[in-house]
Structure formats: C-alpha cells, structure tokens
PDB file of N, H, CA, C and O in Angstrom:
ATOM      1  N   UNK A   1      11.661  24.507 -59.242  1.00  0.00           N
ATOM      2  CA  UNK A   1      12.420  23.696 -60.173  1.00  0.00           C
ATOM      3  C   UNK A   1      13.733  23.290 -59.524  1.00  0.00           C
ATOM      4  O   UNK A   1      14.185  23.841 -58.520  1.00  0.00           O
ATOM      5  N   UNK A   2      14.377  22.167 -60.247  1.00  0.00           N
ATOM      6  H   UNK A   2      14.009  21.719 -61.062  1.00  0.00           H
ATOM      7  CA  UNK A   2      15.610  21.339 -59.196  1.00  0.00           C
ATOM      8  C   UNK A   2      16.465  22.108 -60.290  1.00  0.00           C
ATOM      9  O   UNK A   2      16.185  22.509 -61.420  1.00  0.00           O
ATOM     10  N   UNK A   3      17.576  22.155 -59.543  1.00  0.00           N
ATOM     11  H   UNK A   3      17.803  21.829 -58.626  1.00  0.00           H
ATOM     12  CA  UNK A   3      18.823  22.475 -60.410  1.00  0.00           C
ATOM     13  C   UNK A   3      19.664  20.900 -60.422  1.00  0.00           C
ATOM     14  O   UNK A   3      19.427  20.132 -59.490  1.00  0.00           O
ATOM     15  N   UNK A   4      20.311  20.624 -61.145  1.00  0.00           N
ATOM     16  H   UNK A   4      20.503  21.248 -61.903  1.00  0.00           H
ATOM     17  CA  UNK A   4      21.189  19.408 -61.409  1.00  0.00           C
ATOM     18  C   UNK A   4      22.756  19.380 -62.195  1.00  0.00           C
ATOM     19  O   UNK A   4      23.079  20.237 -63.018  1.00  0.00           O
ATOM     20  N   UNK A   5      23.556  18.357 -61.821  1.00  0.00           N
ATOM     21  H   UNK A   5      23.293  17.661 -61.152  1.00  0.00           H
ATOM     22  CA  UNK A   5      24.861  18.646 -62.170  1.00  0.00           C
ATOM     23  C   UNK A   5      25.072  17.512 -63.260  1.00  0.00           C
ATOM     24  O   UNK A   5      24.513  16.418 -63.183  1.00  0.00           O
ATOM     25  N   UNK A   6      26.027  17.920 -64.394  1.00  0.00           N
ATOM     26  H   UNK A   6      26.481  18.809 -64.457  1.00  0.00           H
ATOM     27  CA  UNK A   6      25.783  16.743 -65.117  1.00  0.00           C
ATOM     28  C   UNK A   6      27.533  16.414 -64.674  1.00  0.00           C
ATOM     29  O   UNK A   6      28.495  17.179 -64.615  1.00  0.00           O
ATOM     30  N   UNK A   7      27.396  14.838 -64.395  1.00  0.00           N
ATOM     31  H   UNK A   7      26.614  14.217 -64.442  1.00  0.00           H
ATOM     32  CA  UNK A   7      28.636  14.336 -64.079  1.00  0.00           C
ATOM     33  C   UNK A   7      29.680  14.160 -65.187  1.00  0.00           C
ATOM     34  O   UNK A   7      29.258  14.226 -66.341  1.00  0.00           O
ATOM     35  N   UNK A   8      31.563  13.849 -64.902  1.00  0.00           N
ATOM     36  H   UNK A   8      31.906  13.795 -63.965  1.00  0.00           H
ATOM     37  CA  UNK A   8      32.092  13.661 -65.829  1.00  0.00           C
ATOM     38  C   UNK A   8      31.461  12.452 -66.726  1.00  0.00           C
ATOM     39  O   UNK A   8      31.780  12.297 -67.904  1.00  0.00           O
ATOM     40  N   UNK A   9      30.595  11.671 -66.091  1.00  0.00           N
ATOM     41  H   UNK A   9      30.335  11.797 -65.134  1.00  0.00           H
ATOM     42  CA  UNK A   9      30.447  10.695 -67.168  1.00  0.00           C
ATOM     43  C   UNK A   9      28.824  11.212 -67.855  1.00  0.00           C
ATOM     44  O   UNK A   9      28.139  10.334 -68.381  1.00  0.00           O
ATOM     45  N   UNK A  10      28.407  12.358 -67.814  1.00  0.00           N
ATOM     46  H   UNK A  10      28.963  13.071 -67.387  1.00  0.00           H
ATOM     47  CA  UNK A  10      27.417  12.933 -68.864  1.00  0.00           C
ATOM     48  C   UNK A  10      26.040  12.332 -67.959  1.00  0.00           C
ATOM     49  O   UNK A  10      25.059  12.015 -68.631  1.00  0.00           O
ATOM     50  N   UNK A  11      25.975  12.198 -66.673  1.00  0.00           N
ATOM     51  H   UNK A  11      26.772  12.455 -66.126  1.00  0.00           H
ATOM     52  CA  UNK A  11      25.170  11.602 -65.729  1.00  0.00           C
ATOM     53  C   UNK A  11      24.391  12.469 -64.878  1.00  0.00           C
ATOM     54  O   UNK A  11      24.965  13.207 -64.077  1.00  0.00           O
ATOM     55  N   UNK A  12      22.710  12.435 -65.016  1.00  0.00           N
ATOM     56  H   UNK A  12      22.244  11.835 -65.666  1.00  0.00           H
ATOM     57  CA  UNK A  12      22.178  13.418 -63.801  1.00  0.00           C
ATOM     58  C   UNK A  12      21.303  12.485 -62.668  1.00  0.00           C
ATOM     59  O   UNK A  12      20.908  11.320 -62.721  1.00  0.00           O
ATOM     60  N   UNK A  13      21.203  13.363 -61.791  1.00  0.00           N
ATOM     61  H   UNK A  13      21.523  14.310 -61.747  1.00  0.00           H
ATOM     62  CA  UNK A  13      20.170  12.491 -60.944  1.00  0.00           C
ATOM     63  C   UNK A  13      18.880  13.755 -60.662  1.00  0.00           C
ATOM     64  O   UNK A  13      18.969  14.955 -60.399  1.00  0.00           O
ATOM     65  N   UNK A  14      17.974  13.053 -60.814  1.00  0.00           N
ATOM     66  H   UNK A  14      17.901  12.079 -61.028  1.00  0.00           H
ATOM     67  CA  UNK A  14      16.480  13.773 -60.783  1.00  0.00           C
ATOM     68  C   UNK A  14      16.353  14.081 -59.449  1.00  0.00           C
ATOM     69  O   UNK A  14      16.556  13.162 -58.656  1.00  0.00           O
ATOM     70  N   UNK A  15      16.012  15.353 -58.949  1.00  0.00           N
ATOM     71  H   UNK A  15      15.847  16.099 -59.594  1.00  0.00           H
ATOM     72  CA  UNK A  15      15.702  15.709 -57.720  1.00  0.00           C
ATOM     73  C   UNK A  15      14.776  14.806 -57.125  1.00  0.00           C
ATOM     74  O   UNK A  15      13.979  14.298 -57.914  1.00  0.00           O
ATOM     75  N   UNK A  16      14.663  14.409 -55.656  1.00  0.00           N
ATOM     76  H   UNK A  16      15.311  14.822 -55.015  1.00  0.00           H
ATOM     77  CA  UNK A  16      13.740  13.640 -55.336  1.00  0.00           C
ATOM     78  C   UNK A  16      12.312  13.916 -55.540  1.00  0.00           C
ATOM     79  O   UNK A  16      11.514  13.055 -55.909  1.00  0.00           O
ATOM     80  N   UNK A  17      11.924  15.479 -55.220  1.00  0.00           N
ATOM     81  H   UNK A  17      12.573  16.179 -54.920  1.00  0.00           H
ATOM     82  CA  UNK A  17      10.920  16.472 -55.383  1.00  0.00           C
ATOM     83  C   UNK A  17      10.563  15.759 -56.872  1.00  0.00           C
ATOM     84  O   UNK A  17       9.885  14.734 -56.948  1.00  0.00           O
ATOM     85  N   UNK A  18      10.939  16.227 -57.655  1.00  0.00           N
ATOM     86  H   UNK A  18      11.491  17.059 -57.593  1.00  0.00           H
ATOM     87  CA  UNK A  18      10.587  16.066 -58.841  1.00  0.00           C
ATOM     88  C   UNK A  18      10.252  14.576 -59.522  1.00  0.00           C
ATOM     89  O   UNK A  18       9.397  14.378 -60.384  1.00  0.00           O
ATOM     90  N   UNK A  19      11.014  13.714 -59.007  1.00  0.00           N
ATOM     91  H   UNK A  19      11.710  13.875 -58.306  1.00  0.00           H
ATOM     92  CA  UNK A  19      10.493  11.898 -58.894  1.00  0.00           C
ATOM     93  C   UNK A  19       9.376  11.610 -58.352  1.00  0.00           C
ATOM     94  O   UNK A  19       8.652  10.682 -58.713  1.00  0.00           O
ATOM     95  N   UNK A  20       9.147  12.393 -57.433  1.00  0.00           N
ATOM     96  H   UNK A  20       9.735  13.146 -57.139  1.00  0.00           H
ATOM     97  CA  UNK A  20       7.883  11.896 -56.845  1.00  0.00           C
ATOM     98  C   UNK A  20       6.784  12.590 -57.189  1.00  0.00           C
ATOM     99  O   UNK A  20       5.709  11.992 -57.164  1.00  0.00           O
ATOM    100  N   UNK A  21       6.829  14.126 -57.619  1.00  0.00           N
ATOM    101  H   UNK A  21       7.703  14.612 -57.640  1.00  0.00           H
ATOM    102  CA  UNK A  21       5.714  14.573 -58.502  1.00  0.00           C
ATOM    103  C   UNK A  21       4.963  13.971 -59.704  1.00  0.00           C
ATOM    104  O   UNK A  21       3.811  14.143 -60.101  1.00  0.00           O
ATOM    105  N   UNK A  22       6.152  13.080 -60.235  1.00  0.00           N
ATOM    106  H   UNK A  22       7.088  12.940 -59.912  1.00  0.00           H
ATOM    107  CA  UNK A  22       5.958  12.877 -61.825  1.00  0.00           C
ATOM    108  C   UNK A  22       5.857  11.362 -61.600  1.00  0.00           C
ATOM    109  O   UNK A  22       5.320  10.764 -62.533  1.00  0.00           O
ATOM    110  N   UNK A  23       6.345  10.450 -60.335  1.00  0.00           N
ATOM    111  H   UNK A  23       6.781  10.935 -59.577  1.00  0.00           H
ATOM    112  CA  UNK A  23       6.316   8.624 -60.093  1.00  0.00           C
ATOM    113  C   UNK A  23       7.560   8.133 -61.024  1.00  0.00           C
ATOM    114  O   UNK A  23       7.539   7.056 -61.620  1.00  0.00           O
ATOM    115  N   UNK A  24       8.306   8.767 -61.062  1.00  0.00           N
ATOM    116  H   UNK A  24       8.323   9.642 -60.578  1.00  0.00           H
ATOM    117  CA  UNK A  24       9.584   8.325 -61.728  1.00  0.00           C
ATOM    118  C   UNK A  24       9.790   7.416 -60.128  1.00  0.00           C
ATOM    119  O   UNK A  24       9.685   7.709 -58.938  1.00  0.00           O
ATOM    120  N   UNK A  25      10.285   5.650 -61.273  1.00  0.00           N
ATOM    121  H   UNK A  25      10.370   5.412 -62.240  1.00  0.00           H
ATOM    122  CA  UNK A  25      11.019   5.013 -59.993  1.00  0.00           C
ATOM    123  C   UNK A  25      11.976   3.872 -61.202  1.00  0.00           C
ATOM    124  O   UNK A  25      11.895   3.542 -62.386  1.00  0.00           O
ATOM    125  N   UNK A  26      12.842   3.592 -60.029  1.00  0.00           N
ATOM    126  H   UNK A  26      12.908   3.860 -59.068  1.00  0.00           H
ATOM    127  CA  UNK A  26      14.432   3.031 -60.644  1.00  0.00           C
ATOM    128  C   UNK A  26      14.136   1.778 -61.695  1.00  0.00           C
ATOM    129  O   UNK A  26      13.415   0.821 -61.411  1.00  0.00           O
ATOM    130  N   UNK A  27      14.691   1.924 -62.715  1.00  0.00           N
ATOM    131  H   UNK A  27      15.277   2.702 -62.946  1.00  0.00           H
ATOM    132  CA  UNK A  27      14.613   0.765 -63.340  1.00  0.00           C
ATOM    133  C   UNK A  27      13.283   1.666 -64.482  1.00  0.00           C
ATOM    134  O   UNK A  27      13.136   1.070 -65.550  1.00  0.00           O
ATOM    135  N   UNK A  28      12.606   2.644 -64.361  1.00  0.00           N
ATOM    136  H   UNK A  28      12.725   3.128 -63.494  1.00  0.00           H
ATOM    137  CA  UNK A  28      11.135   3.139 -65.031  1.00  0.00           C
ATOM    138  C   UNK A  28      12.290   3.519 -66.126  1.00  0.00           C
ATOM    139  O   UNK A  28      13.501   3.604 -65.920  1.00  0.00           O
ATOM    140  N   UNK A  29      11.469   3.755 -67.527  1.00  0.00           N
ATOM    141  H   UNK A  29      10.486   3.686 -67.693  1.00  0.00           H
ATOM    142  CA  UNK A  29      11.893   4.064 -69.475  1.00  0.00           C
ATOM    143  C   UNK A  29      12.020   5.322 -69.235  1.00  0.00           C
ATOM    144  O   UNK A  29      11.359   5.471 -68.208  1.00  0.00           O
ATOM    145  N   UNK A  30      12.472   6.384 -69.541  1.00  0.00           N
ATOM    146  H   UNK A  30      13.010   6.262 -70.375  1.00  0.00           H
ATOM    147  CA  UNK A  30      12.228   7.860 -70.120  1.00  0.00           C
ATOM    148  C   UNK A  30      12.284   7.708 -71.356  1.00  0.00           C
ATOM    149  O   UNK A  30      12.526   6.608 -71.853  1.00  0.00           O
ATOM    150  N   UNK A  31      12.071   8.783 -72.058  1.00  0.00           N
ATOM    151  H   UNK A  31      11.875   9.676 -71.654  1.00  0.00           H
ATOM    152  CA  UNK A  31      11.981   9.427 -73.510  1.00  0.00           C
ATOM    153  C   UNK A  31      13.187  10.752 -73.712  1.00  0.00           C
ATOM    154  O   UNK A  31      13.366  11.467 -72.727  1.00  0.00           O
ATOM    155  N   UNK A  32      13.444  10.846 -74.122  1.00  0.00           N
ATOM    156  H   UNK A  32      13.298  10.265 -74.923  1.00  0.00           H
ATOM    157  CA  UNK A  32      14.020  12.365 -74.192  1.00  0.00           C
ATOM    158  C   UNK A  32      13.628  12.875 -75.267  1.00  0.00           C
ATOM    159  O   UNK A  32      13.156  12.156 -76.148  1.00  0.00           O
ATOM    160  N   UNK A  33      13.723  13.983 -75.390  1.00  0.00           N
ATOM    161  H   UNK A  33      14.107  14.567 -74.675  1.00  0.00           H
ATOM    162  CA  UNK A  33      13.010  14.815 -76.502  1.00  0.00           C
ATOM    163  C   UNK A  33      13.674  16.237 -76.406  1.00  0.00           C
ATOM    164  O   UNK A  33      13.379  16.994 -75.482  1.00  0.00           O
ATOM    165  N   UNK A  34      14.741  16.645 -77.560  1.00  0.00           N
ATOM    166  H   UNK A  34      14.981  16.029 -78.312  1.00  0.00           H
ATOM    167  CA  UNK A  34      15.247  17.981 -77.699  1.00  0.00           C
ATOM    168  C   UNK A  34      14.405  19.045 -78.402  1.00  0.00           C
ATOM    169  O   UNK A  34      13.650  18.672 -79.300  1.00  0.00           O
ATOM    170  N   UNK A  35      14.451  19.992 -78.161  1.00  0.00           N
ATOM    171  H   UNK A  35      15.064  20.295 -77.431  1.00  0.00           H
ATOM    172  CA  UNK A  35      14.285  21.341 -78.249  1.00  0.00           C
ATOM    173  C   UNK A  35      14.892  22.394 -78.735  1.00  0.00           C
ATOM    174  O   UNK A  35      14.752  23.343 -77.963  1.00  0.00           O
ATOM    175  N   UNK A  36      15.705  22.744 -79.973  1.00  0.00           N
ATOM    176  H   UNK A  36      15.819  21.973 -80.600  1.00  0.00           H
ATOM    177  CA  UNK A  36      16.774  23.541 -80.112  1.00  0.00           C
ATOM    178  C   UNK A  36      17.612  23.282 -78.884  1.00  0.00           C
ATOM    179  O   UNK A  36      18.119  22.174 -78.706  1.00  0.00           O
ATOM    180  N   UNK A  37      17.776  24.314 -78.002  1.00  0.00           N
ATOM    181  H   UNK A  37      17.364  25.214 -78.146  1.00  0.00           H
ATOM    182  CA  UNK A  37      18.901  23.714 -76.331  1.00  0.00           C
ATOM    183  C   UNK A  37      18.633  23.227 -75.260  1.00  0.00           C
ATOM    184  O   UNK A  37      19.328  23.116 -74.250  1.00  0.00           O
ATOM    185  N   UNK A  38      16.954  22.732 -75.595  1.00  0.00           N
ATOM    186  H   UNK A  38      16.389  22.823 -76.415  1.00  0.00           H
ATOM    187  CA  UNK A  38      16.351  22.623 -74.270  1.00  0.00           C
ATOM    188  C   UNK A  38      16.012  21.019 -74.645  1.00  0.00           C
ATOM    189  O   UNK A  38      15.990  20.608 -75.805  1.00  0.00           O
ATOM    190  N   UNK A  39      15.744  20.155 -73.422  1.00  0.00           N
ATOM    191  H   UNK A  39      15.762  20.489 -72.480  1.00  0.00           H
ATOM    192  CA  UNK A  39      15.797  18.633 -73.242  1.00  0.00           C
ATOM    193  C   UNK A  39      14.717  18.488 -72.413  1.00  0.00           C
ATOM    194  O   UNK A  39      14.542  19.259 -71.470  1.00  0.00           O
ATOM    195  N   UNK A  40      13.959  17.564 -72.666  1.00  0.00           N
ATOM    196  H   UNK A  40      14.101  16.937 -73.432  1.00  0.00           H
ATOM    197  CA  UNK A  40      12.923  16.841 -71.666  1.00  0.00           C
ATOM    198  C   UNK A  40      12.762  15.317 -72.056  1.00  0.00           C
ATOM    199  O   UNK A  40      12.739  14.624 -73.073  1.00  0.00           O
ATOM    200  N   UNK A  41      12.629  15.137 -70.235  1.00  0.00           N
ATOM    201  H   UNK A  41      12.647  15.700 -69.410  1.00  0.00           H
ATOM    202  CA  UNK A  41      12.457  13.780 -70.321  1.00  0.00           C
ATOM    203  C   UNK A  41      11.053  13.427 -70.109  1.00  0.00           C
ATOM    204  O   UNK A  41      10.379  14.276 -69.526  1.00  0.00           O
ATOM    205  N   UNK A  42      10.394  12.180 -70.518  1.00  0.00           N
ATOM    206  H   UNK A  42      10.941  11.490 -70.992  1.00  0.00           H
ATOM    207  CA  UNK A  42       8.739  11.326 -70.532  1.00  0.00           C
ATOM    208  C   UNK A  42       9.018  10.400 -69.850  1.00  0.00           C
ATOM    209  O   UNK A  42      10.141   9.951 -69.619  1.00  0.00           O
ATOM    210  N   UNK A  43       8.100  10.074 -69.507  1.00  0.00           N
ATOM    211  H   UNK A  43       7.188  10.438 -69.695  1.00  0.00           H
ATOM    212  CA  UNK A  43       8.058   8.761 -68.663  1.00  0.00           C
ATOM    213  C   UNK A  43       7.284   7.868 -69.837  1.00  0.00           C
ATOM    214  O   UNK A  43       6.361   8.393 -70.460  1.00  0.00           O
ATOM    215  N   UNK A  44       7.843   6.005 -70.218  1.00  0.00           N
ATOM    216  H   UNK A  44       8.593   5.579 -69.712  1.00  0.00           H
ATOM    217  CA  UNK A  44       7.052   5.730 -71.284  1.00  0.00           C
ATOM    218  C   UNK A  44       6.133   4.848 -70.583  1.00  0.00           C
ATOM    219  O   UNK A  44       6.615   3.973 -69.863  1.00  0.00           O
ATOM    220  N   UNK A  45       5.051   4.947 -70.683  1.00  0.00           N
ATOM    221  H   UNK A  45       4.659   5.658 -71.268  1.00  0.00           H
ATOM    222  CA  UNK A  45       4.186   4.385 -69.839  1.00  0.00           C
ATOM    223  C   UNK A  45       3.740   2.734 -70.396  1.00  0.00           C
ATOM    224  O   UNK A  45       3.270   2.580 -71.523  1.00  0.00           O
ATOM    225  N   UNK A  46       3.919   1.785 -69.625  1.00  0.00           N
ATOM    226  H   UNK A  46       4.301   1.910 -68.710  1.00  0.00           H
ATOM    227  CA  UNK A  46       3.145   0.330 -70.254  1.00  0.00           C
ATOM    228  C   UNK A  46       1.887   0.489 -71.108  1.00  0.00           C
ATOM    229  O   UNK A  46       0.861   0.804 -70.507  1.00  0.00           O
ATOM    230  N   UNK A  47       1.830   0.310 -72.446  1.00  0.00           N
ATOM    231  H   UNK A  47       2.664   0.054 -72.935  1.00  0.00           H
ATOM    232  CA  UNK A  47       0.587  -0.327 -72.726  1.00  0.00           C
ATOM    233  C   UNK A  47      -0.593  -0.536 -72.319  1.00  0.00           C
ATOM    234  O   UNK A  47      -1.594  -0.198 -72.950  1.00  0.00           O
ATOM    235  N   UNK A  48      -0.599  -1.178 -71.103  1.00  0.00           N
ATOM    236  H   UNK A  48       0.215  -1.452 -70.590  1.00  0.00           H
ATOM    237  CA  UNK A  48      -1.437  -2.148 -70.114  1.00  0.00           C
ATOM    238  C   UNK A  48      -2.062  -1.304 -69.419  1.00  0.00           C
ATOM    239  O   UNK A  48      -3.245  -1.499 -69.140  1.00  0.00           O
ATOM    240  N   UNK A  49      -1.250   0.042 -68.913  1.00  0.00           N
ATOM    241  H   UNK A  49      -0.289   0.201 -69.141  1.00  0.00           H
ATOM    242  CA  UNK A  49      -1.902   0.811 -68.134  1.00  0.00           C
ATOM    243  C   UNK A  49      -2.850   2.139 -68.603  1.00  0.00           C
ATOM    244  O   UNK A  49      -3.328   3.095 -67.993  1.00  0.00           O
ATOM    245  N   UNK A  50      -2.863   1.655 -70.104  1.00  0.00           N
ATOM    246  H   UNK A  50      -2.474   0.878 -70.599  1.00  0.00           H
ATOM    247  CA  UNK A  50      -4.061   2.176 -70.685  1.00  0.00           C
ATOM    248  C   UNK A  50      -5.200   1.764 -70.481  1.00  0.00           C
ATOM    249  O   UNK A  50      -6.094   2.594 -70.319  1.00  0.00           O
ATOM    250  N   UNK A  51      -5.441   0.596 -70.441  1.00  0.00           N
ATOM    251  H   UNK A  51      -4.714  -0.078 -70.573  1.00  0.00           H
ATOM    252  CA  UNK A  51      -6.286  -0.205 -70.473  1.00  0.00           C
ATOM    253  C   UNK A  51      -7.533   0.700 -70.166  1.00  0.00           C
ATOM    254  O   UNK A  51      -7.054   1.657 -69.558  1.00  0.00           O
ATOM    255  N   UNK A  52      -9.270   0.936 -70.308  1.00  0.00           N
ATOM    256  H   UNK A  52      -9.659   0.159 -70.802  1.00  0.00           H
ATOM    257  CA  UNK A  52     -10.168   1.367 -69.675  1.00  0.00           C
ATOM    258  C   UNK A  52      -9.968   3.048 -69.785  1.00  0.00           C
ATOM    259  O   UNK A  52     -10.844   3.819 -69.392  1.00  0.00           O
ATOM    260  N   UNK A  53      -8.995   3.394 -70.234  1.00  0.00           N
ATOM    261  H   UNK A  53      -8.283   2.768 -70.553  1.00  0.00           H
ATOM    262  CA  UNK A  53      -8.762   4.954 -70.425  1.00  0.00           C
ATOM    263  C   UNK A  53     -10.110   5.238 -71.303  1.00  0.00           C
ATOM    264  O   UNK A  53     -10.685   6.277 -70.980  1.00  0.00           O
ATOM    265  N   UNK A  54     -10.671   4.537 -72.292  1.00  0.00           N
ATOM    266  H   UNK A  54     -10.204   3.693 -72.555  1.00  0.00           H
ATOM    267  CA  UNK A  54     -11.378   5.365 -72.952  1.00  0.00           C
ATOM    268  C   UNK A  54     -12.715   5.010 -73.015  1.00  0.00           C
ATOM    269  O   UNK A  54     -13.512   5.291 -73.910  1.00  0.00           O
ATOM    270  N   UNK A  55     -12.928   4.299 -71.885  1.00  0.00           N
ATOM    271  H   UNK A  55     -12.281   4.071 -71.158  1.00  0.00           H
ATOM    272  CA  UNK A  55     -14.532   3.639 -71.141  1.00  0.00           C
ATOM    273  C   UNK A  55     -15.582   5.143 -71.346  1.00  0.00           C
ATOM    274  O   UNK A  55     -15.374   6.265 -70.883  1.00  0.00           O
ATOM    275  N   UNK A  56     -16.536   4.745 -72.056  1.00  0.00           N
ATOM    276  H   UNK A  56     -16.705   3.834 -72.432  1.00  0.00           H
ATOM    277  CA  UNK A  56     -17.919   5.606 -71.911  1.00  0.00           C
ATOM    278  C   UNK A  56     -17.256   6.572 -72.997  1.00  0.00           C
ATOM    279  O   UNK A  56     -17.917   7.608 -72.929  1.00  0.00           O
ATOM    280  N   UNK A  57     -16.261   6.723 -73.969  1.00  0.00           N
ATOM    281  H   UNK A  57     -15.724   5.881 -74.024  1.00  0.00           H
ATOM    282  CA  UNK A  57     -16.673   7.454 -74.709  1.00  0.00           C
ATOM    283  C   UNK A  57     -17.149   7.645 -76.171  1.00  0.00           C
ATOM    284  O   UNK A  57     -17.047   6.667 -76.912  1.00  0.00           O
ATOM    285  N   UNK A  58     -17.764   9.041 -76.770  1.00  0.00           N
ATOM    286  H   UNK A  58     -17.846   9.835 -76.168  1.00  0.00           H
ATOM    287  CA  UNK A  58     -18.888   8.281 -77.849  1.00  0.00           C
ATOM    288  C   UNK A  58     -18.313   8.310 -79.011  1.00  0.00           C
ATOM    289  O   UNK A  58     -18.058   9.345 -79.626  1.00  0.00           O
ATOM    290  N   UNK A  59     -18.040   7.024 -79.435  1.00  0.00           N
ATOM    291  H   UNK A  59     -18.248   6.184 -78.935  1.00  0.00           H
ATOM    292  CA  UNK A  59     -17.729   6.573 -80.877  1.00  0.00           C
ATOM    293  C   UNK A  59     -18.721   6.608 -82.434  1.00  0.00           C
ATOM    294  O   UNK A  59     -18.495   6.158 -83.557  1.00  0.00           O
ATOM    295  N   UNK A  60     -20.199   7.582 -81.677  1.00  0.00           N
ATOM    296  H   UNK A  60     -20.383   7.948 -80.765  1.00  0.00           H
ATOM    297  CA  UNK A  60     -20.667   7.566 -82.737  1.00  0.00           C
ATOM    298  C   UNK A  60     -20.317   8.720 -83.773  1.00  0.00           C
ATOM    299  O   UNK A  60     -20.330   9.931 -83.551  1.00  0.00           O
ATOM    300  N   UNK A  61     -20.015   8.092 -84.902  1.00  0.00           N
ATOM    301  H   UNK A  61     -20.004   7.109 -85.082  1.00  0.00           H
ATOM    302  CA  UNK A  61     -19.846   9.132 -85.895  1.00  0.00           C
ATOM    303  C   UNK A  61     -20.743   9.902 -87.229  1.00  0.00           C
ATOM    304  O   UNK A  61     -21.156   9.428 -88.287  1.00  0.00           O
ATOM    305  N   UNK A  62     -20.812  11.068 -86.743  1.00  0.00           N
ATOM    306  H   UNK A  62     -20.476  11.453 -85.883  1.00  0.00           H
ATOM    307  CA  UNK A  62     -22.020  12.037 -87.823  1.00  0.00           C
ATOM    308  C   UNK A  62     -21.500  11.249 -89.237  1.00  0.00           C
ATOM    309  O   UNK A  62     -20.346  10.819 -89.252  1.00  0.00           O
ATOM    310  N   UNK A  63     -22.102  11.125 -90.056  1.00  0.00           N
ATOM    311  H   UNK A  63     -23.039  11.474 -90.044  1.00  0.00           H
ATOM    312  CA  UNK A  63     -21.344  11.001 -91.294  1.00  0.00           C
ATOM    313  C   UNK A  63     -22.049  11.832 -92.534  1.00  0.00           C
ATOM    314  O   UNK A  63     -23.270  11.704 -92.448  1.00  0.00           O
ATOM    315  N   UNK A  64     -21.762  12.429 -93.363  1.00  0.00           N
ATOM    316  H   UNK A  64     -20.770  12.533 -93.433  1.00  0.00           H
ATOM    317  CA  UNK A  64     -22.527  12.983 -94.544  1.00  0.00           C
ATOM    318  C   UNK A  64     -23.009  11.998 -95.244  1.00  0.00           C
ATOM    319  O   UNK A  64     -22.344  10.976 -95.416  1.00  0.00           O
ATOM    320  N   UNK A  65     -24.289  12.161 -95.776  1.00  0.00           N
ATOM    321  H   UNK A  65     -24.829  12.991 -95.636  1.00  0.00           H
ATOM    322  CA  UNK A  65     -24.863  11.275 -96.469  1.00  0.00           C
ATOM    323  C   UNK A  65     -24.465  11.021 -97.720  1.00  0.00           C
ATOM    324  O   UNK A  65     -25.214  10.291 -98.368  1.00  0.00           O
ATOM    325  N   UNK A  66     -23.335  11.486 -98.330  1.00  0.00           N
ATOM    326  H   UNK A  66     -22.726  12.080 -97.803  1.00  0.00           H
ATOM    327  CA  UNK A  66     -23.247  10.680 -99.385  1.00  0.00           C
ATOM    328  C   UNK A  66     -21.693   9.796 -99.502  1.00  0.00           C
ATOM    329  O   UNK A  66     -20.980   9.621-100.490  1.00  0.00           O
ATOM    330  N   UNK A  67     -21.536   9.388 -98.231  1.00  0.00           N
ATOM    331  H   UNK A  67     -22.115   9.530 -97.428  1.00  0.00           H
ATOM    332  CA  UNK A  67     -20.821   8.733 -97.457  1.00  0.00           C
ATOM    333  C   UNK A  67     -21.080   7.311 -96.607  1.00  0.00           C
ATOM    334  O   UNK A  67     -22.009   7.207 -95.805  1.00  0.00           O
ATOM    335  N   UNK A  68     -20.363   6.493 -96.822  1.00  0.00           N
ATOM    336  H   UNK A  68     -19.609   6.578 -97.473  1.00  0.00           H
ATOM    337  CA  UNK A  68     -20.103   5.135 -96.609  1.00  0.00           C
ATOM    338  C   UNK A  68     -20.680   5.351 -94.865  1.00  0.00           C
ATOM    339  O   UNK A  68     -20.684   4.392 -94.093  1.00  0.00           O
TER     340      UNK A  68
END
C-alpha cells in the first residue's frame, strides 16, 4: 500500500504503483465514497465500455404458473 501526503491545499497524488494497477490516467472521473474515517476512491467508468459485458447470458426466466 502507498502512503500519501495531503497538501496545504487538501491535495493528494496517487502513487504511481497504484495508477497503474487500477488504469487511473489524468483527466479519468473518480467517485469517492466515505466510510465512518475511511475514504475510497472509483474509477467512473464510460457507459460505452460496457458495451457486450453481458453477451451469452441466460435471460430465461422460470416463472410460476400462476404468473404473467
């Protein structure tokens, strides 16, 4: 894990290690998300690059028969 300094102006910089594990690059969205004291950041991913995520899987649904 990176350790990090938060600057006078409330500013961190992401270890390089850790940018490149996760494809964080300049100009990319985060998320933040608190925790009681703990913080994490997301990466928000385009839309677009969903695309085909859910190729081949089965949409058939059991249903009870006295059901629509």
């Amino acid at each position: 894990m990176g350790k990090v300094t938060v600057s006078p102006k409330f500013q961190v910089v992401i270890p390089k290690e850790i940018r490149e594990q996760i494809g964080v690059k300049a100009g990319m969205k985060l998320e933040m998300i608190t925790f009681g004291n703990r913080m994490e950041l997301i990466p928000i991913e385009p839309i677009k690059k969903l695309k085909g995520s859910l190729a081949g899987m089965d949409s058939k649904l059991n249903r009870d028969g006295d059901r629509i």
